[in-house]
C-alpha positions as CSV (number, residue, x, y, z in Angstrom):
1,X,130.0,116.4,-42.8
2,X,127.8,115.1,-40.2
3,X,128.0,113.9,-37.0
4,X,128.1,110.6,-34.9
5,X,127.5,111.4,-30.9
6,X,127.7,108.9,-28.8
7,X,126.3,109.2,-25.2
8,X,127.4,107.0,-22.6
9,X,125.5,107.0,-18.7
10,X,126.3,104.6,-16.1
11,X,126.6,104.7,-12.1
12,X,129.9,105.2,-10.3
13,X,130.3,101.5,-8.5
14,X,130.9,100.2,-12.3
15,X,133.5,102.6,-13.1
16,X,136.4,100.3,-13.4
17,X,134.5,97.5,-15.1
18,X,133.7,100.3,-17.7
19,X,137.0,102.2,-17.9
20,X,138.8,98.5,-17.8
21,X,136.7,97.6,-21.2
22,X,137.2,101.2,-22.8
23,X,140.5,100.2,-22.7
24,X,140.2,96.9,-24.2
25,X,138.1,98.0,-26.9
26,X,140.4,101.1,-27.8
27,X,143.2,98.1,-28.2
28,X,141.0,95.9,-30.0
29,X,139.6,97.9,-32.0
30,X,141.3,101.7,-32.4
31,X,139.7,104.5,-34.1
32,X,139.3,103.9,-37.9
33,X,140.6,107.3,-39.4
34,X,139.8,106.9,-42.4
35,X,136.0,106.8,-41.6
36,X,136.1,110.0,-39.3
37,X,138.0,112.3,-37.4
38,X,137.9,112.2,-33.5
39,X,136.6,115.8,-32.7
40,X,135.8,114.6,-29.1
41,X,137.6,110.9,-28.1
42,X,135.7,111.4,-24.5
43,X,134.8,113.9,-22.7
44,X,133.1,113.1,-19.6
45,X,131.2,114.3,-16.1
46,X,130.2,113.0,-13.0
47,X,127.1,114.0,-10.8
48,X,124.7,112.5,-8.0
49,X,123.0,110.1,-10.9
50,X,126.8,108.8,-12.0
51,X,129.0,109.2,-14.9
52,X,128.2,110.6,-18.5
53,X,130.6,110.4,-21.2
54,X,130.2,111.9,-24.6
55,X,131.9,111.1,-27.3
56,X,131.7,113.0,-31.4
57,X,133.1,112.5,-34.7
58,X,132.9,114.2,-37.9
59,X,132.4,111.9,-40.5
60,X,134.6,111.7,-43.8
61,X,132.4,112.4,-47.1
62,X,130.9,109.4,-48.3
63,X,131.7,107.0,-45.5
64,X,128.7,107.2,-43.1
65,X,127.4,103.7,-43.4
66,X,130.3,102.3,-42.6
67,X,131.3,105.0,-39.9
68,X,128.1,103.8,-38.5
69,X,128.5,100.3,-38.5
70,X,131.9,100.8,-37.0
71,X,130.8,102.4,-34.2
72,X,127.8,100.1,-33.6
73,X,130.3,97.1,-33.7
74,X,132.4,99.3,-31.1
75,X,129.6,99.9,-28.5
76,X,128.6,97.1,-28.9
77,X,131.4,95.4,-26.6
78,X,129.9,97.7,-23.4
79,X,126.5,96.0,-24.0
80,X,127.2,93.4,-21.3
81,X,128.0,95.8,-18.7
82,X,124.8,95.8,-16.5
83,X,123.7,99.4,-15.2
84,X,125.3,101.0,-18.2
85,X,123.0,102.8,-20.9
86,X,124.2,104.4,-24.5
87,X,123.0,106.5,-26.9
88,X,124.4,106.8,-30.6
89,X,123.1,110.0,-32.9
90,X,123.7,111.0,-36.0
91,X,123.9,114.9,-36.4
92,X,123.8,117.4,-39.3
93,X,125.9,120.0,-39.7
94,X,123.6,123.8,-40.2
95,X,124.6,123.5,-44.1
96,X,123.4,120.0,-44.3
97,X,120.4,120.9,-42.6
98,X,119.0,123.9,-44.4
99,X,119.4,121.4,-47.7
100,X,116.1,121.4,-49.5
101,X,115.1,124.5,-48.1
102,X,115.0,128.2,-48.8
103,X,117.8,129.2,-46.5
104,X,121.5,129.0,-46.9
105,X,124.3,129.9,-44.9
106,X,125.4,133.8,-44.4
107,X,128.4,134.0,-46.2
């Protein structure tokens, strides 16, 4: 199953605005299991350019559209927050990968 990563950057002096709204959202809007499975809910770092937080789920066979409108209707209630930037990736698993090639996994 593949992958939805989320990466969050923003500087320390909006901190609280941002942790304040993750916990609004998380209330407003709580992880949809059926969709995914939280393998990271937020894991995060902080270093001289500010705070990163990374986020990953695993996404549930045959629900990645709507695992991936989810989570764009999710971040989208941090777009207001000014200074803070976000990435949202889907990644494949090696298996789904190496589909439609000449390699498989070692078994």
């Amino acid at each position: 199953m593949p992958y939805i990563i989320v990466q969050i950057w923003y500087p320390t002096d909006i901190a609280t605005e941002v942790t304040e709204k993750f916990f609004e959202v998380v209330k407003e809007m709580p992880f949809d299991r059926s969709l995914a499975k939280e393998t990271i809910q937020v894991a995060s770092n902080t270093n001289k350019n500010g705070i990163e937080v990374l986020s990953i789920a695993e996404v549930k066979q045959g629900k990645l559209e709507e695992a991936w409108a989810w989570g764009r209707k999710r971040m989208g209630y941090f777009q207001g927050i000014k200074g803070l930037e976000y990435d949202m990736r889907l990644w494949s698993t090696l298996a789904e990968a190496l589909e439609g090639t000449d390699y498989s996994l070692p078994e």
